[in-house]
PDB file of N, CA, C and O in Angstrom:
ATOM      1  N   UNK A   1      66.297  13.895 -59.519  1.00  0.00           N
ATOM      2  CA  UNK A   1      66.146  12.617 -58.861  1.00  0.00           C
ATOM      3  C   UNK A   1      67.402  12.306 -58.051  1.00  0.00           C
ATOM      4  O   UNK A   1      68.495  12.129 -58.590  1.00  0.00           O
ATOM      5  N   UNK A   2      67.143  12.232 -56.352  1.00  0.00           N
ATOM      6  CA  UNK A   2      68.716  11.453 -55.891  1.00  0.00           C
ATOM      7  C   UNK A   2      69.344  10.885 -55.926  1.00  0.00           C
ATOM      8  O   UNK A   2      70.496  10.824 -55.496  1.00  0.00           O
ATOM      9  N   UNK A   3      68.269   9.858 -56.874  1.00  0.00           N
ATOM     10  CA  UNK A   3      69.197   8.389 -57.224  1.00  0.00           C
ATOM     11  C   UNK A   3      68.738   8.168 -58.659  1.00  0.00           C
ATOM     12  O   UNK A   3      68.583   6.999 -59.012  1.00  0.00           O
ATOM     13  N   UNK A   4      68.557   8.912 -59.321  1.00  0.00           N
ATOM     14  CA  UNK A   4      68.347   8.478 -60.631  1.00  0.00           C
ATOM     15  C   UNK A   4      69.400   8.322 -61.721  1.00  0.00           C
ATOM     16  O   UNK A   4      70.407   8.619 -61.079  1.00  0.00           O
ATOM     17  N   UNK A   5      69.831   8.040 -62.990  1.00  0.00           N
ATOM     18  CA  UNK A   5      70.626   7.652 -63.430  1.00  0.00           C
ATOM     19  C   UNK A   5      71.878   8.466 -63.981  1.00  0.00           C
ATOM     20  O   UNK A   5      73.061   8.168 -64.140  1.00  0.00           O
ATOM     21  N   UNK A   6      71.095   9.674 -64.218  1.00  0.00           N
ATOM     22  CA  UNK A   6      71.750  11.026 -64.545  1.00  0.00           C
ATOM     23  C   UNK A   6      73.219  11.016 -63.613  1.00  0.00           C
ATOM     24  O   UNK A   6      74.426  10.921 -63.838  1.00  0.00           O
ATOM     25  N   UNK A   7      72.577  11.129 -62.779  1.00  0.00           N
ATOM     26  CA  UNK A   7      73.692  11.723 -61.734  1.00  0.00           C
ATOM     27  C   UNK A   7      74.939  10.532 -61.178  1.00  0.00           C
ATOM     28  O   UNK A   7      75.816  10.663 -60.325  1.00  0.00           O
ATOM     29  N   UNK A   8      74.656   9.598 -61.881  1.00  0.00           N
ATOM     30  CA  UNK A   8      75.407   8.047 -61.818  1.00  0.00           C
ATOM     31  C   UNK A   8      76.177   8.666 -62.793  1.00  0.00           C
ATOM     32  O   UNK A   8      77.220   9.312 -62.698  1.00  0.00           O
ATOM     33  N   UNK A   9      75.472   8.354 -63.772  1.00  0.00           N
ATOM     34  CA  UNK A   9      76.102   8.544 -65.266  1.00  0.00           C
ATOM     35  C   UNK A   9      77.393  10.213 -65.070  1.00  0.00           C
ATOM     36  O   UNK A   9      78.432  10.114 -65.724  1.00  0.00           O
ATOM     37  N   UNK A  10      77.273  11.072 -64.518  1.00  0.00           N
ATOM     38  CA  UNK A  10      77.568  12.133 -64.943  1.00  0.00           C
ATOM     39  C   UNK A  10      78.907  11.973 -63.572  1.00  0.00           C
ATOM     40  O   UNK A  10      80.098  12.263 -63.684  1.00  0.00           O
ATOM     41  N   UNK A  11      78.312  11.517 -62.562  1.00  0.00           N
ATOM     42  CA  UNK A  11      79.497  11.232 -61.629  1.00  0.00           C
ATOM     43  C   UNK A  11      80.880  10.279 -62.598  1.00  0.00           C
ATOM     44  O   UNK A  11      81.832  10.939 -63.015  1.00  0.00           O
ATOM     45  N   UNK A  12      80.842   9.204 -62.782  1.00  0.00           N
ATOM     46  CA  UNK A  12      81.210   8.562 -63.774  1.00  0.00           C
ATOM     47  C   UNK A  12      81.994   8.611 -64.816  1.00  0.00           C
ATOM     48  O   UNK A  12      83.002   7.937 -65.029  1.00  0.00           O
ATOM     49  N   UNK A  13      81.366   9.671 -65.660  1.00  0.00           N
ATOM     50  CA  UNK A  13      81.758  10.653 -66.603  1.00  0.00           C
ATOM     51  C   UNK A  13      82.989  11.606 -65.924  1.00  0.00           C
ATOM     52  O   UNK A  13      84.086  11.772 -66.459  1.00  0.00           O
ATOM     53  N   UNK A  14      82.629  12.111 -64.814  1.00  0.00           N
ATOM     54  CA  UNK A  14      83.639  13.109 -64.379  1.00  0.00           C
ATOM     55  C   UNK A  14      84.775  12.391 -63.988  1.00  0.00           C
ATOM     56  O   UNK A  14      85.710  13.071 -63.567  1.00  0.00           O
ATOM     57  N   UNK A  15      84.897  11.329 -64.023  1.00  0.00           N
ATOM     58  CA  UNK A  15      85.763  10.452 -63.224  1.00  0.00           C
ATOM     59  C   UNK A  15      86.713   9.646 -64.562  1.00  0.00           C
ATOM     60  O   UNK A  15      87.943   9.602 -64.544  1.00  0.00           O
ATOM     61  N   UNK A  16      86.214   9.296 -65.210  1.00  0.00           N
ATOM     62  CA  UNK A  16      86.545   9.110 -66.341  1.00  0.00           C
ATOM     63  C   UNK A  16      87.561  10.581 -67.119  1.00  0.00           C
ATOM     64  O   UNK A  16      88.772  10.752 -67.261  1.00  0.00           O
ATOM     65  N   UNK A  17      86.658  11.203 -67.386  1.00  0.00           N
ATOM     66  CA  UNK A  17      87.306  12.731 -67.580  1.00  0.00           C
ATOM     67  C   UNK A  17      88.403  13.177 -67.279  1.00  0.00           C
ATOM     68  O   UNK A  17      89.050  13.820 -68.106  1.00  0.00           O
ATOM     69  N   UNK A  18      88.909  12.917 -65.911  1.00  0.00           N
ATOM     70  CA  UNK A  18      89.538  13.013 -64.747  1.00  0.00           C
ATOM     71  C   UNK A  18      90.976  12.114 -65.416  1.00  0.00           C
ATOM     72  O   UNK A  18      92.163  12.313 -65.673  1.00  0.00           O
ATOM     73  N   UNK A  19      90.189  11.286 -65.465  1.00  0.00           N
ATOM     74  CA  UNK A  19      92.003  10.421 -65.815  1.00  0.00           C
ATOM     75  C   UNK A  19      92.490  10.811 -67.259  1.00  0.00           C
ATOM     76  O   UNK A  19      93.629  11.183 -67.538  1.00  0.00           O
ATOM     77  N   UNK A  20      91.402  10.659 -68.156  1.00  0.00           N
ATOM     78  CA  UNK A  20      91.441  10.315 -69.685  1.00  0.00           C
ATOM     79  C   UNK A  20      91.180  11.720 -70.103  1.00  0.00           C
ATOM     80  O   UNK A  20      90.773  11.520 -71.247  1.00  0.00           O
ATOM     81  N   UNK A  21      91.153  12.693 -69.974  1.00  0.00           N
ATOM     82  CA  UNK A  21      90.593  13.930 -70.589  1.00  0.00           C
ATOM     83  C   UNK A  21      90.380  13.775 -72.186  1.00  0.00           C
ATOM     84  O   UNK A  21      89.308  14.084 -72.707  1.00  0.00           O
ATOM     85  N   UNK A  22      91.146  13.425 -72.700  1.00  0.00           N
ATOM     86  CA  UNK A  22      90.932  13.158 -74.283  1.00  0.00           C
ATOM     87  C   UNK A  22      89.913  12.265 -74.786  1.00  0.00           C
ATOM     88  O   UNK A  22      89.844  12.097 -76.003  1.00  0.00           O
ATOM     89  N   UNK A  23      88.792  11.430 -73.697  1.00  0.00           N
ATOM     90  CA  UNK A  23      88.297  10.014 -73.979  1.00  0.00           C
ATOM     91  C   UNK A  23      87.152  10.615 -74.859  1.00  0.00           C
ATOM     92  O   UNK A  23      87.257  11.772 -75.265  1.00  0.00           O
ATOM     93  N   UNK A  24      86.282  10.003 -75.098  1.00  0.00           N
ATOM     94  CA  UNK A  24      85.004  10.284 -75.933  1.00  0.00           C
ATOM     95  C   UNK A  24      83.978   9.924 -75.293  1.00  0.00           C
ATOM     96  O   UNK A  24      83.988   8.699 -75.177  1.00  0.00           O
ATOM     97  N   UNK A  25      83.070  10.405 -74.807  1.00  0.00           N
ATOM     98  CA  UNK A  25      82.330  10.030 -73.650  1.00  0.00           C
ATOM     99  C   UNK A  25      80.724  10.581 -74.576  1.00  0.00           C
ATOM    100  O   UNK A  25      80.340  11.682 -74.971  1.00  0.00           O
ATOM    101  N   UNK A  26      80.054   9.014 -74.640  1.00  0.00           N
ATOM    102  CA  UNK A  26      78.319   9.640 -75.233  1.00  0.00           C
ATOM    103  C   UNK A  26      77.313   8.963 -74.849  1.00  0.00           C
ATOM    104  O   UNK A  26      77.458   7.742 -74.921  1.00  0.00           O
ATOM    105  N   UNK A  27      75.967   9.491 -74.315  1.00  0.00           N
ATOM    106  CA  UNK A  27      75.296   9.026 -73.316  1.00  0.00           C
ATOM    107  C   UNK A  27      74.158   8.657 -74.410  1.00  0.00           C
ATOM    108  O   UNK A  27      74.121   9.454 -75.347  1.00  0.00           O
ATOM    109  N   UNK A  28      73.234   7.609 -74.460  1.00  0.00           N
ATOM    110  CA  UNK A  28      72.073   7.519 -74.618  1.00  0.00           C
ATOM    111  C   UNK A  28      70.700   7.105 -74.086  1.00  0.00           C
ATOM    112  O   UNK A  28      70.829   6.276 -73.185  1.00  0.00           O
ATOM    113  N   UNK A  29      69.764   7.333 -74.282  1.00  0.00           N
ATOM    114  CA  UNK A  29      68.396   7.236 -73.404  1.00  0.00           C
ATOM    115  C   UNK A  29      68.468   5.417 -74.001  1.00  0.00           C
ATOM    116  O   UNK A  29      68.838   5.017 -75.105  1.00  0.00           O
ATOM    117  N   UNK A  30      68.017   4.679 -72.921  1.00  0.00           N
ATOM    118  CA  UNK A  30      67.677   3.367 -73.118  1.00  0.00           C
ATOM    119  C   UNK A  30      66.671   2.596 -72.851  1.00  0.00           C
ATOM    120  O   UNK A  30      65.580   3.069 -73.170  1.00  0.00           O
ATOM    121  N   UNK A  31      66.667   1.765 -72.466  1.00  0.00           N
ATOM    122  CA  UNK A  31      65.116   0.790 -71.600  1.00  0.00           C
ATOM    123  C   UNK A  31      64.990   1.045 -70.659  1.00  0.00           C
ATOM    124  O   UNK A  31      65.865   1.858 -70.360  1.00  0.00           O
ATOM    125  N   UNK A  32      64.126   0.766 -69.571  1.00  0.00           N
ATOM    126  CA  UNK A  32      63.324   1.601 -68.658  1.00  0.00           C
ATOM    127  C   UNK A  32      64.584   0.530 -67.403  1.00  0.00           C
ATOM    128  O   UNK A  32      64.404  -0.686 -67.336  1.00  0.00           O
ATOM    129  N   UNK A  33      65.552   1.093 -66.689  1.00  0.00           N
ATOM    130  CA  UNK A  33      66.190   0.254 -65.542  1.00  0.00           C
ATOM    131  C   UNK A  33      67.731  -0.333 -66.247  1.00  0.00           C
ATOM    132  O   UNK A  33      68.576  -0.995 -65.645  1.00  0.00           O
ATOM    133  N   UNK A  34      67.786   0.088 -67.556  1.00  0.00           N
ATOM    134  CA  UNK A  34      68.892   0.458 -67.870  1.00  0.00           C
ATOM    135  C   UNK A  34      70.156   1.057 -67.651  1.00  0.00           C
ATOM    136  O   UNK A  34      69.881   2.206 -67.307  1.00  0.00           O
ATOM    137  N   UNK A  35      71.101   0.958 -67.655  1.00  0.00           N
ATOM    138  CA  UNK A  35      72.374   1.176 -67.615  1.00  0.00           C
ATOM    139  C   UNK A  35      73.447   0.788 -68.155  1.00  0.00           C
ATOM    140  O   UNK A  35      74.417   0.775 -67.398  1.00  0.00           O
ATOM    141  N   UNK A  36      73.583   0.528 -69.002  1.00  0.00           N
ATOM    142  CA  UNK A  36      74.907  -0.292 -69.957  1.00  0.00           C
ATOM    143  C   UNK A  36      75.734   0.570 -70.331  1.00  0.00           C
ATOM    144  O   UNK A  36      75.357   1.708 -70.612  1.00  0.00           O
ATOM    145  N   UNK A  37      77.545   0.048 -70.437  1.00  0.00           N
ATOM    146  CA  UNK A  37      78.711   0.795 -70.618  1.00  0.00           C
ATOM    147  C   UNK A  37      78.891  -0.172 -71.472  1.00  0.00           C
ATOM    148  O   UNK A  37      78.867  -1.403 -71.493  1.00  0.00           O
ATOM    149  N   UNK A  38      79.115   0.875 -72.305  1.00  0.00           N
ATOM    150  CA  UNK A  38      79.940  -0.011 -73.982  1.00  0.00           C
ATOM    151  C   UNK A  38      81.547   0.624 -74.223  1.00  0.00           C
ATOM    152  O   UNK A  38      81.657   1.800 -74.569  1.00  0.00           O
ATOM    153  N   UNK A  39      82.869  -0.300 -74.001  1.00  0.00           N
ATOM    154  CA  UNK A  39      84.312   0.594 -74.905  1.00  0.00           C
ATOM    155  C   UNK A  39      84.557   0.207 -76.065  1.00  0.00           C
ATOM    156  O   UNK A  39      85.215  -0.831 -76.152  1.00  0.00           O
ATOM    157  N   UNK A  40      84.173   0.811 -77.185  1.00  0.00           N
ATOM    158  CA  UNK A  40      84.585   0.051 -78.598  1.00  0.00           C
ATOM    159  C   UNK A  40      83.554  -0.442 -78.820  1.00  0.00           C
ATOM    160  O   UNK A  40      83.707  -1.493 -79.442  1.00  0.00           O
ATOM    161  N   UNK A  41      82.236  -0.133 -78.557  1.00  0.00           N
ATOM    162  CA  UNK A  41      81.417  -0.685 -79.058  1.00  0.00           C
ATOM    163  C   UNK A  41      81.126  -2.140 -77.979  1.00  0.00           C
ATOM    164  O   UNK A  41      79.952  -2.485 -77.837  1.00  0.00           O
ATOM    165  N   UNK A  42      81.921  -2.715 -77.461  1.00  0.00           N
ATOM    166  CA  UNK A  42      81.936  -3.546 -76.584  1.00  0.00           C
ATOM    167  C   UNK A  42      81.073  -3.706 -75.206  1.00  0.00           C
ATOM    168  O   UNK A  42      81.487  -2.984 -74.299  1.00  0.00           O
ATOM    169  N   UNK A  43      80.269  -4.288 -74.979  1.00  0.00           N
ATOM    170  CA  UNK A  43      79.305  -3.820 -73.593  1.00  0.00           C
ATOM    171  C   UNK A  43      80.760  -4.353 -72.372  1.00  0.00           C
ATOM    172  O   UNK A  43      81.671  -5.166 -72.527  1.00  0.00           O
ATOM    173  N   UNK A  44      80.579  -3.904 -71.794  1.00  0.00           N
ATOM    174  CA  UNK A  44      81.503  -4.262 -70.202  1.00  0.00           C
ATOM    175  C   UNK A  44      80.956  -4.133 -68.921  1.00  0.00           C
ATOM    176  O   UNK A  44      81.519  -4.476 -67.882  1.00  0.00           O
ATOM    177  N   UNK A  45      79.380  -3.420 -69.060  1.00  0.00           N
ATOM    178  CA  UNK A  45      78.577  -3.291 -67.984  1.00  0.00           C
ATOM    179  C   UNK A  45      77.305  -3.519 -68.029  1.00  0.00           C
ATOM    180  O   UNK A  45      76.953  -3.427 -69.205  1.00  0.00           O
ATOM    181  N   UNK A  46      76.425  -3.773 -67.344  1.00  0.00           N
ATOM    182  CA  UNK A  46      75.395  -4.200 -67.508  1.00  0.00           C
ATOM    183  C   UNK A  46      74.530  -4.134 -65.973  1.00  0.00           C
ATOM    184  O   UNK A  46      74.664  -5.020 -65.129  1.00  0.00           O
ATOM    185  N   UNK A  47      73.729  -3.056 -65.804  1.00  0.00           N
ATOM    186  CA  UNK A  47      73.227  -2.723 -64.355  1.00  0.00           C
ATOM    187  C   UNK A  47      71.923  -3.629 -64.481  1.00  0.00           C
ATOM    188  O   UNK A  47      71.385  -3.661 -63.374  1.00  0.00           O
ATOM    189  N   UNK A  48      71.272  -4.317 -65.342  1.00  0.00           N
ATOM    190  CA  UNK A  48      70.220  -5.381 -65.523  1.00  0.00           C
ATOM    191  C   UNK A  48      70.658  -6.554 -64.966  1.00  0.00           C
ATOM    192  O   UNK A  48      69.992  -7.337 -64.289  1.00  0.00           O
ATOM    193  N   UNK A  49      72.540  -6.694 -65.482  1.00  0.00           N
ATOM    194  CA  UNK A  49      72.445  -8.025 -64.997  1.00  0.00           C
ATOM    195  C   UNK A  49      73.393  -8.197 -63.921  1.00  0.00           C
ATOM    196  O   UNK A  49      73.853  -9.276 -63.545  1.00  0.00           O
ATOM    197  N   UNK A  50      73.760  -6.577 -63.258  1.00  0.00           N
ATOM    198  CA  UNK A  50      74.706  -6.505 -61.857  1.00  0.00           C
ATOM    199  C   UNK A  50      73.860  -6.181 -60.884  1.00  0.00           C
ATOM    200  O   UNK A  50      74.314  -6.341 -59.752  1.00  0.00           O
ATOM    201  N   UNK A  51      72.413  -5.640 -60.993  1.00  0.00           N
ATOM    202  CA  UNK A  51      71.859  -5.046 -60.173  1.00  0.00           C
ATOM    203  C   UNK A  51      72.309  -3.708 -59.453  1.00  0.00           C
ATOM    204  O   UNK A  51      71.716  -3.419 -58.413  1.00  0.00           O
ATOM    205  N   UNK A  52      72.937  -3.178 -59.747  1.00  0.00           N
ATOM    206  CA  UNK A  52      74.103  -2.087 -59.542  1.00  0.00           C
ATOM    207  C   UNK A  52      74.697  -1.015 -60.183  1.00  0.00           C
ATOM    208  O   UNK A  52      74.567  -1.141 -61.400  1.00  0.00           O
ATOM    209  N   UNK A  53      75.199  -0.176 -59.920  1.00  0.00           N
ATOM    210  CA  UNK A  53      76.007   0.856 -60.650  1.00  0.00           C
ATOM    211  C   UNK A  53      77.231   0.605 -60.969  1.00  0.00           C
ATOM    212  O   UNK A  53      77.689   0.824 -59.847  1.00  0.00           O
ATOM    213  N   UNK A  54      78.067   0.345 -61.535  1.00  0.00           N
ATOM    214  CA  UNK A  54      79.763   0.400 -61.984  1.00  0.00           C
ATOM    215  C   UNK A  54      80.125   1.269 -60.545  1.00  0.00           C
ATOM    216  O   UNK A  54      79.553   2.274 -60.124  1.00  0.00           O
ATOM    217  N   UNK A  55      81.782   0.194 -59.682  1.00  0.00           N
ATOM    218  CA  UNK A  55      82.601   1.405 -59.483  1.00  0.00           C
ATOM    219  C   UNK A  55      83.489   2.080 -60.326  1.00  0.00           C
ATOM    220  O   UNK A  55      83.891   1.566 -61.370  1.00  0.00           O
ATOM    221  N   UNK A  56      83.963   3.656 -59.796  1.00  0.00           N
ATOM    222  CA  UNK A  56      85.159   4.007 -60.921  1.00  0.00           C
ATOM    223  C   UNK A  56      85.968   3.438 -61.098  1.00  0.00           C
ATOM    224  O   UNK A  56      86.317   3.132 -62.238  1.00  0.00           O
ATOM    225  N   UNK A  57      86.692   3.007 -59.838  1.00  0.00           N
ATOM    226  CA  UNK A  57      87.621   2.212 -60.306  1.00  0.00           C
ATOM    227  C   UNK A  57      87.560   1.043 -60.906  1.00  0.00           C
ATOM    228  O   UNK A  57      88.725   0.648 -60.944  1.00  0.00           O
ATOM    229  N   UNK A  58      87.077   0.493 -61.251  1.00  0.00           N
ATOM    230  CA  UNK A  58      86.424  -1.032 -62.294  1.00  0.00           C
ATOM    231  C   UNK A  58      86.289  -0.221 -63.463  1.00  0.00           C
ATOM    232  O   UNK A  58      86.892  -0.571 -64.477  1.00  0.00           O
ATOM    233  N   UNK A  59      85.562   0.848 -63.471  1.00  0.00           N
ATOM    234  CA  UNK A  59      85.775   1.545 -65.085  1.00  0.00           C
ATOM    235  C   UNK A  59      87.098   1.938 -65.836  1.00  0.00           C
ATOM    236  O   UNK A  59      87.471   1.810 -67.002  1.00  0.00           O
ATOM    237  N   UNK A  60      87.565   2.381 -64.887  1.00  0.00           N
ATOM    238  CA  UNK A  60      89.201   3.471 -65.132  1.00  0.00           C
ATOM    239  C   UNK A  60      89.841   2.094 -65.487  1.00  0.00           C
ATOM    240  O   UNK A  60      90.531   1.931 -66.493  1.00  0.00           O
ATOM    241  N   UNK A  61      89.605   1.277 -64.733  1.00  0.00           N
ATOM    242  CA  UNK A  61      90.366  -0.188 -64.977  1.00  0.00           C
ATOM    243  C   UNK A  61      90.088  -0.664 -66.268  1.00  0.00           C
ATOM    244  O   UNK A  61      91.107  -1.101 -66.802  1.00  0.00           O
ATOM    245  N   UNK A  62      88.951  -0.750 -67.056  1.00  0.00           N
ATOM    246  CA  UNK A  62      88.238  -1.094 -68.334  1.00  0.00           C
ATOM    247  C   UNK A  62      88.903  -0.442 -69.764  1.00  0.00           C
ATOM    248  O   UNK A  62      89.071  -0.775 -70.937  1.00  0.00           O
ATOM    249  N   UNK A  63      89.198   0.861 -68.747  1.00  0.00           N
ATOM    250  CA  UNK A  63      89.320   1.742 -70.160  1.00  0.00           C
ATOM    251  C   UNK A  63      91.047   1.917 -70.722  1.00  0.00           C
ATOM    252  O   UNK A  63      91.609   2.219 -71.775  1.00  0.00           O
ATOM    253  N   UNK A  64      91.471   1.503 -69.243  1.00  0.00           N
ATOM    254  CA  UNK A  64      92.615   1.486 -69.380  1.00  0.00           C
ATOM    255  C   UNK A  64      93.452   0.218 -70.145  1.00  0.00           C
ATOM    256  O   UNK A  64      94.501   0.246 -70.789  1.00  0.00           O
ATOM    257  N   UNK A  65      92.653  -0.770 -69.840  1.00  0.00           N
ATOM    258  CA  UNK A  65      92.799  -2.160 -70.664  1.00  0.00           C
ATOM    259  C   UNK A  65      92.454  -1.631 -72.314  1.00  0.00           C
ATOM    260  O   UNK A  65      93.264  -1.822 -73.222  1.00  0.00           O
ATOM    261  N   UNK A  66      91.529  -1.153 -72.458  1.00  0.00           N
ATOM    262  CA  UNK A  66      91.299  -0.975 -73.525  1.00  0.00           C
ATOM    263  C   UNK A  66      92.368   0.055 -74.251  1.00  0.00           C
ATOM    264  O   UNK A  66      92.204   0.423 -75.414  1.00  0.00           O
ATOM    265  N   UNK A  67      92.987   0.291 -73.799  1.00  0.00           N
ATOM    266  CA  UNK A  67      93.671   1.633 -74.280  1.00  0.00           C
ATOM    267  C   UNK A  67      95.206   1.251 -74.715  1.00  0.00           C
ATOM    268  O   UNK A  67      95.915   1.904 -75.481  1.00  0.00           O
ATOM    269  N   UNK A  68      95.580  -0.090 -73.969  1.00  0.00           N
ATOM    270  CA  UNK A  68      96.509  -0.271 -73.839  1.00  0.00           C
ATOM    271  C   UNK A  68      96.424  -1.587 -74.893  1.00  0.00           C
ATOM    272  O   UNK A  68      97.555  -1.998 -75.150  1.00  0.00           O
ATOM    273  N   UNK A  69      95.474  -2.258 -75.486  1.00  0.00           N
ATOM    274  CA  UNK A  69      95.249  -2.971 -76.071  1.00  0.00           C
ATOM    275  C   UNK A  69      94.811  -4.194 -75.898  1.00  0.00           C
ATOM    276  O   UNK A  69      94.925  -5.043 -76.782  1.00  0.00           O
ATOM    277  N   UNK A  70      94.333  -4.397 -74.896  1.00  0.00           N
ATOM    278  CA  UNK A  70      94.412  -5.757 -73.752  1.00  0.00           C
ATOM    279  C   UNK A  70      93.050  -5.686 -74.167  1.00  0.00           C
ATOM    280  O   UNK A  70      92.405  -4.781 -74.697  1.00  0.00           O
ATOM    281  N   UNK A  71      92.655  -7.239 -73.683  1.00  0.00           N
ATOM    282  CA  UNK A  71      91.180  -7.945 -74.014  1.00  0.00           C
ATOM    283  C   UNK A  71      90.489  -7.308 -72.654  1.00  0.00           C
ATOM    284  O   UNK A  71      90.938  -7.172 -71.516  1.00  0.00           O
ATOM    285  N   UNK A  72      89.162  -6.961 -73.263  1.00  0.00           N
ATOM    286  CA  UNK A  72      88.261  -6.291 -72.363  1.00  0.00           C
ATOM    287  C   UNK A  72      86.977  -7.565 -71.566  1.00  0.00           C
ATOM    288  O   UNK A  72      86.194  -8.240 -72.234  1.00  0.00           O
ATOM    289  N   UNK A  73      87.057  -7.584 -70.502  1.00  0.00           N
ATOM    290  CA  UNK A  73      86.577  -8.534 -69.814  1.00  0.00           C
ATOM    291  C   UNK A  73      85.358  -7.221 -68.843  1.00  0.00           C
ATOM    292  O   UNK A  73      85.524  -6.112 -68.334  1.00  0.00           O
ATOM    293  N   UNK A  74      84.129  -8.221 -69.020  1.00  0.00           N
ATOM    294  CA  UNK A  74      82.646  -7.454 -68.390  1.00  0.00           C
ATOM    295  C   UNK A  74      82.768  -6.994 -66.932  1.00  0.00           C
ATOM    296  O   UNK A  74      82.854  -7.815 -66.019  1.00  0.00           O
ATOM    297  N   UNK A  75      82.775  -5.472 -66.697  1.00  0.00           N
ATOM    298  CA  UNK A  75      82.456  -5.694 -64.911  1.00  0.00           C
ATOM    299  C   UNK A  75      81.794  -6.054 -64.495  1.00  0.00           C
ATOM    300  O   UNK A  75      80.685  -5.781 -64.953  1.00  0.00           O
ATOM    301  N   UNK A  76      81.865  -7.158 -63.034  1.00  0.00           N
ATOM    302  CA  UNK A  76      80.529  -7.747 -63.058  1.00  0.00           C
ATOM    303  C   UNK A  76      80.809  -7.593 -61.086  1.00  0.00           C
ATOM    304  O   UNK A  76      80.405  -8.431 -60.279  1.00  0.00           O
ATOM    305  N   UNK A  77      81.549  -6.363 -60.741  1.00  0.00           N
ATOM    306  CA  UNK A  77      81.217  -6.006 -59.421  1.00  0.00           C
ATOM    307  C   UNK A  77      80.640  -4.949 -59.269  1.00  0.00           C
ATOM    308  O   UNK A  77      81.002  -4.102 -60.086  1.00  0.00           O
ATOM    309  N   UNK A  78      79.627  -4.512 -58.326  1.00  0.00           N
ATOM    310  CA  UNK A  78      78.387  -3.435 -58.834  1.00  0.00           C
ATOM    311  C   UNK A  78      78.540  -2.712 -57.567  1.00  0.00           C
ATOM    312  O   UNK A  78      79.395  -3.130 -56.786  1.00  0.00           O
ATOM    313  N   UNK A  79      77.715  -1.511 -57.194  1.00  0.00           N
ATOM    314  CA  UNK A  79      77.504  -1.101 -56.057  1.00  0.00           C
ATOM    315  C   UNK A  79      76.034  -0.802 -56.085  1.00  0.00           C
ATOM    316  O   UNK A  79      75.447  -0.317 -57.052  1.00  0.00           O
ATOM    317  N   UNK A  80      75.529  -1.112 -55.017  1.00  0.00           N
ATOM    318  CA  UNK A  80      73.987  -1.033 -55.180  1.00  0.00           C
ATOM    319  C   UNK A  80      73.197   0.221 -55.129  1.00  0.00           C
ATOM    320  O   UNK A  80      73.320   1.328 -54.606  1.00  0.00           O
ATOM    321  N   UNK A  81      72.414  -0.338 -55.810  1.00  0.00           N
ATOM    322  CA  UNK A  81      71.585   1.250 -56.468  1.00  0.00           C
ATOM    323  C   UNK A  81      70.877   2.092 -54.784  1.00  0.00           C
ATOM    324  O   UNK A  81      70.771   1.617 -53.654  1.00  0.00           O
ATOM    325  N   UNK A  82      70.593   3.196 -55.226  1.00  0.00           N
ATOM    326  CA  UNK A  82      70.177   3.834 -54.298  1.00  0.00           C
ATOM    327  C   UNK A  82      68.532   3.555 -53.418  1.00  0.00           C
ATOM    328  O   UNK A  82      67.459   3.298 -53.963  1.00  0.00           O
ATOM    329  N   UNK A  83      68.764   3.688 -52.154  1.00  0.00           N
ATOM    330  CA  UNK A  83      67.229   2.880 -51.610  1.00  0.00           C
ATOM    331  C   UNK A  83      66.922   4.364 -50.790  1.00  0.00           C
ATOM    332  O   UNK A  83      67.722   5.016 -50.118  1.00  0.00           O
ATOM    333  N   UNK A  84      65.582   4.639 -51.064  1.00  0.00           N
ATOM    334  CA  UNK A  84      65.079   5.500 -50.007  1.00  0.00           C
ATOM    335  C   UNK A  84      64.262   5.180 -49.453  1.00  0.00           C
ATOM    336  O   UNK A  84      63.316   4.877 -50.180  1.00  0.00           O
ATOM    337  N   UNK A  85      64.070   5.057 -48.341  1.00  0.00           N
ATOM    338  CA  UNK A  85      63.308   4.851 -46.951  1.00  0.00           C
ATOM    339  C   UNK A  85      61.875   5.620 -46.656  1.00  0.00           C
ATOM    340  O   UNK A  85      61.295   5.455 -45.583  1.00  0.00           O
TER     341      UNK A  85
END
């Protein structure tokens, strides 16, 4: 799929990877238009209620708060999902 979630998710992942190599990264199947990022158990994303995909940098930003010990606050700037014509 060109725009299906996989390839969100796995872009994402690599990007994550990228900074954090040590992070723990685990995907699960969800509700149908789903997308949610949880750190700590914590949701911080929500593509139901951004209409959107996470950028990396808003993630790298998330995880890095989290890492450092800082209060984790929801991304709530999105980039819009893919449209085909």
């Amino acid at each position: 799929e060109p725009c299906g979630f996989e390839s969100t998710y796995l872009e994402l992942a690599s990007a994550v990877k990228e900074e954090y190599p040590d992070i723990e990264i685990e995907s699960r199947l969800g509700g149908k238009g789903a997308f949610e990022i949880e750190i700590n158990g914590q949701l911080v994303f929500s593509k139901l209620e951004n209409g959107g995909f996470p950028y990396e940098k808003d993630l790298i930003e998330a995880i890095r708060r989290a890492r450092n010990g800082e209060p984790l606050e929801k991304i709530t700037n999105s980039r819009p999902p893919c449209v085909i014509l």
